[in-house]
N, C-alpha and C positions, 0 to 999 in steps of 0.2 A: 736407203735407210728410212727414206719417210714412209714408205710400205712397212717397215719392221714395225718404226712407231706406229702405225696408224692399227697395225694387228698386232701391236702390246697394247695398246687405249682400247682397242674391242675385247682385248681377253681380259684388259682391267675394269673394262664398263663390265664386262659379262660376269665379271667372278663379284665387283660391287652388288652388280645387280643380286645376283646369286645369295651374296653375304645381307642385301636387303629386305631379299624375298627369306630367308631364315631367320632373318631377325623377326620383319614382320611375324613369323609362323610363332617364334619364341615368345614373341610379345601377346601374342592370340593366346597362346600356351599360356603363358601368367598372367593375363588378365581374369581367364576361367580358373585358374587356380585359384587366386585371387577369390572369387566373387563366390568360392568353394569353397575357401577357410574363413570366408565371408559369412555365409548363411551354415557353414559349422559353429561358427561363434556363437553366432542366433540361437544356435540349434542349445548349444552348450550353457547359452544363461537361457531359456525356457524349464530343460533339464535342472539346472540349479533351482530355478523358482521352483515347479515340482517338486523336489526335492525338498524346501524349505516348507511350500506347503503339507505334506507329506510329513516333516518333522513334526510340524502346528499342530498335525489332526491326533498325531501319536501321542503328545504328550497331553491333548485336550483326553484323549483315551486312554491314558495312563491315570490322570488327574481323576475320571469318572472311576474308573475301575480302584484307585483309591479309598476313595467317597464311598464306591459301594463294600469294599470292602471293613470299612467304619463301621459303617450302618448292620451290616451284616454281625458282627463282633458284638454291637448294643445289642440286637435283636436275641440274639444268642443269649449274652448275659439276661437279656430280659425274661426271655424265655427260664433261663434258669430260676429267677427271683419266684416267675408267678409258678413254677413246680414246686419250690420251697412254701408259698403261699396255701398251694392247694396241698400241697403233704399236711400243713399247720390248719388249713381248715379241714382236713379228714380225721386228724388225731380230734381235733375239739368236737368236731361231730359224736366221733366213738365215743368220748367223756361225756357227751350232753346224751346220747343213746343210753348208756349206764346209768347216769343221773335220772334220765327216765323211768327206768325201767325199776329204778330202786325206788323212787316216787309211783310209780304203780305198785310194786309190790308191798310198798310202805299202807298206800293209799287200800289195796286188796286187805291188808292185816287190819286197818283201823275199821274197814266195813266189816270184817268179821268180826271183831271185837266188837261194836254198835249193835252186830244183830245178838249178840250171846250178850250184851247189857240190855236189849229190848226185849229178850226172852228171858231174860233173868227177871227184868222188870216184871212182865206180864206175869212170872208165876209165883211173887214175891206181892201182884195187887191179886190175885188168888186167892195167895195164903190169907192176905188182908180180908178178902170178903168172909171168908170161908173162917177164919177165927172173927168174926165179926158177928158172923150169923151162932157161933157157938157162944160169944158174951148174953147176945141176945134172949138165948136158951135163959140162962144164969139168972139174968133180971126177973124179976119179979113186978 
């Protein structure tokens, strides 16, 4: 019987041992899992910040693209304003062109009229000399 026990205590050392060396292996096993849901964490708040940075820049670039689109909207309206301006200085131009041009024609009539009163003149101090010289006749 102590031969039985002595070859149950080696098949029990041997299956302990056995049940030791699998734990050990199990324990190797979850320690690397472990240290692998470990540096997946890491990995996973790196990702997050990315991410949050990534949001910051989108919404700094939504913010810009805003602004430009403001700016663009004035531009535009302004742009309309100074086509309305230059329509308003072309129409006052065309009027001030006419106004001209009727001031030259005003100004062309009055010099014609000047020359036909200085030719009028001259043949009216003519008739002056010329009945002047026939009183002259008359005297005695």
């Amino acid at each position: 019987m102590a031969e039985q026990v002595t070859g149950s205590v080696e098949d029990i050392t041997s299956i302990v041992k056995a049940v030791q060396l699998e734990s050990n292996d199990v324990a190797r096993s979850l320690e690397g899992s472990y240290q692998t849901v470990n540096e997946g964490s890491k990995e996973i708040i790196r990702t997050d910040e990315t991410f949050k940075q990534m949001n910051e820049l989108i919404d700094t670039m939504i913010s810009k693209i805003e602004s430009i689109a403001v700016k663009l909207n004035s531009l535009t309206k302004n742009s309309q304003e100074v086509e309305t301006f230059i329509e308003d200085i072309a129409a006052v131009s065309e009027q001030s062109a006419a106004g001209i041009e009727e001031v030259a024609a005003s100004a062309q009539q009055s010099s014609s009229s000047m020359e036909e009163v200085t030719r009028s003149a001259n043949e009216l101090a003519q008739l002056a000399d010329q009945l002047k010289l026939q009183m002259d006749r008359f005297k005695v």
